[in-house]
C-alpha positions in Angstrom: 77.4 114.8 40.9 78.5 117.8 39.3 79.4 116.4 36.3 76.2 115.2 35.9 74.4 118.3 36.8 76.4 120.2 34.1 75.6 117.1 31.7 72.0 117.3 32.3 72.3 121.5 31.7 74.5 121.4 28.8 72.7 118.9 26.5 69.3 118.8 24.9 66.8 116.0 25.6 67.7 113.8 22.3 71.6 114.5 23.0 70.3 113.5 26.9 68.8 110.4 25.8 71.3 109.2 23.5 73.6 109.5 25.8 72.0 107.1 28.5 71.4 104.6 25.8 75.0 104.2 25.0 77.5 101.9 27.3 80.5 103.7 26.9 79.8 107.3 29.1 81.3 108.9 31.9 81.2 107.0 35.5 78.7 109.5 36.6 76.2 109.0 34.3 76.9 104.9 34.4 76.3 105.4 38.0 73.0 107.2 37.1 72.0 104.5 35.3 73.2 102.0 37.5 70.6 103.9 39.9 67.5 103.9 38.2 67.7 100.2 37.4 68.0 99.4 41.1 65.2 101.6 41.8 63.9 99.4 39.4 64.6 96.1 41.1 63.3 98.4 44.7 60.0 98.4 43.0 59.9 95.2 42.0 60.9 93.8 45.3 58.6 96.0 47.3 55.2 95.3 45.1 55.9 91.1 45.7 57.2 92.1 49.2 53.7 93.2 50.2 52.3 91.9 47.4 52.8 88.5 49.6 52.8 90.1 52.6 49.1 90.7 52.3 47.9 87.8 50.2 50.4 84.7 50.8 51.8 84.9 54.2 50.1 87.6 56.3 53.4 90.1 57.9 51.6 93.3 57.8 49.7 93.5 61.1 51.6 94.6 64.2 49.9 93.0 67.0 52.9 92.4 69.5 51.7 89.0 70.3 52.4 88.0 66.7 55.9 89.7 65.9 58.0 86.4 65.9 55.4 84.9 63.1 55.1 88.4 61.6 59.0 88.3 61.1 59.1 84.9 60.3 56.8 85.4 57.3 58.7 88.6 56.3 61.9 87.0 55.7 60.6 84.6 53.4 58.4 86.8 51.6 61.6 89.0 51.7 64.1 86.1 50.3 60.8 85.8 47.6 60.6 88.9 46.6 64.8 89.3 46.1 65.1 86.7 43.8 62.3 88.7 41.8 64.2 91.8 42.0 68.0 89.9 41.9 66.7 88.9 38.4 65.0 91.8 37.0 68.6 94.3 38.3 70.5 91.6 36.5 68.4 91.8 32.9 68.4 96.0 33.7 71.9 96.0 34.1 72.5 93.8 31.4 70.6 95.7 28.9 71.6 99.1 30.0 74.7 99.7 32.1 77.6 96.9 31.8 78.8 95.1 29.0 78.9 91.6 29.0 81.6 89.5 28.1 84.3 88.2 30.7 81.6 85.5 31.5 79.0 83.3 30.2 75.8 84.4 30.8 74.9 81.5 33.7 78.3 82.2 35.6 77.5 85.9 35.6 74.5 86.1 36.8 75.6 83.5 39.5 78.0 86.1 40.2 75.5 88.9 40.5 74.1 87.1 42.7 77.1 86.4 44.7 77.4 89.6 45.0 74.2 90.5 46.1 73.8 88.3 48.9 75.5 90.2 51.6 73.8 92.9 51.5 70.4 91.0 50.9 71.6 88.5 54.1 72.5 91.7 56.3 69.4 93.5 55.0 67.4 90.4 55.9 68.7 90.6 59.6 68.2 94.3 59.8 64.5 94.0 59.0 64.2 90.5 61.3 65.6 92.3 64.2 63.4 96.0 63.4 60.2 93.3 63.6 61.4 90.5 66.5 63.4 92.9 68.9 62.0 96.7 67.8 58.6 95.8 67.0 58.5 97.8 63.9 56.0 98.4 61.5 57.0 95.4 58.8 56.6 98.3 56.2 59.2 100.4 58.1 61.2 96.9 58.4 61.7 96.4 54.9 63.1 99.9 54.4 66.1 98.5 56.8 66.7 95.9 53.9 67.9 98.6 51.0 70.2 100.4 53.1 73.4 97.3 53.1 73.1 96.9 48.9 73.9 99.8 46.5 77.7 100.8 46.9 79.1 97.4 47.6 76.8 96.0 45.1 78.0 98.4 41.9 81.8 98.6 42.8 81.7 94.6 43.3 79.6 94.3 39.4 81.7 96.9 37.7 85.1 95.3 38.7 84.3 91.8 39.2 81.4 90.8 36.6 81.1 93.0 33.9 83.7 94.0 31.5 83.0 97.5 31.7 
């Protein structure tokens, strides 16, 4: 983080910006980037989260009587809304952060996904149980799901998928 911090302090803007354009930097900054593109795919998975949470299959109200069908419908709006934001960290990551190459294009992003799905399974049975069991708030719920994926999920795609 320090590196970074001295990075960001040491450079100008264009120097700044080239730099995150280009594959080959430090692991901090590839980390960085690695970051915002899975904010990225958070974004994207929240907006079709509630998106069909509200309009599709209703999981937003928190009447206790309804928590078993209120975390039935979050799942699958949840398993949804992953493959929305699956494929959109995949074309981020793609385009800005690894370099492709060991595999064809179809294997690795089956891979990608492989990778993924632990933490998206464990982060679907967090969220399940916050609903059925704690009676969350579904909103609160789904903040449960992010917590399993980002470590795992960037040391698994930088050895294991990508070249580099």
């Amino acid at each position: 983080m320090r590196e970074l911090i001295r990075f960001l302090r040491t450079n100008d803007l264009k120097t700044i910006l080239a730099t995150l354009h280009r594959r080959d930097v430090h692991p901090v900054i590839q980390f960085f980037k690695y970051g915002l593109c899975g904010v990225a795919a958070l974004v994207v998975h929240t907006a079709v989260f509630f998106l069909l949470s509200r309009f599709v299959l209703p999981a937003l109200t928190t009447n206790v009587a309804d928590d078993a069908v209120r975390a039935n419908h979050a799942l699958i709006n949840s398993a949804v809304a992953f493959l929305f934001s699956n494929t959109t960290a995949y074309l981020l990551n793609v385009a800005w952060v690894f370099t492709t190459g060991r595999h064809s294009r179809l294997k690795e992003f089956f891979l990608f996904t492989l990778v993924n799905g632990p933490g998206a399974i464990s982060g679907f049975l967090v969220q399940d149980w916050m609903i059925r069991s704690l009676g969350w708030p579904t909103w609160a719920a789904n903040a449960g799901y992010v917590l399993p994926n980002v470590l795992v999920n960037f040391a698994c795609r930088k050895f294991f998928i990508f070249e580099k």
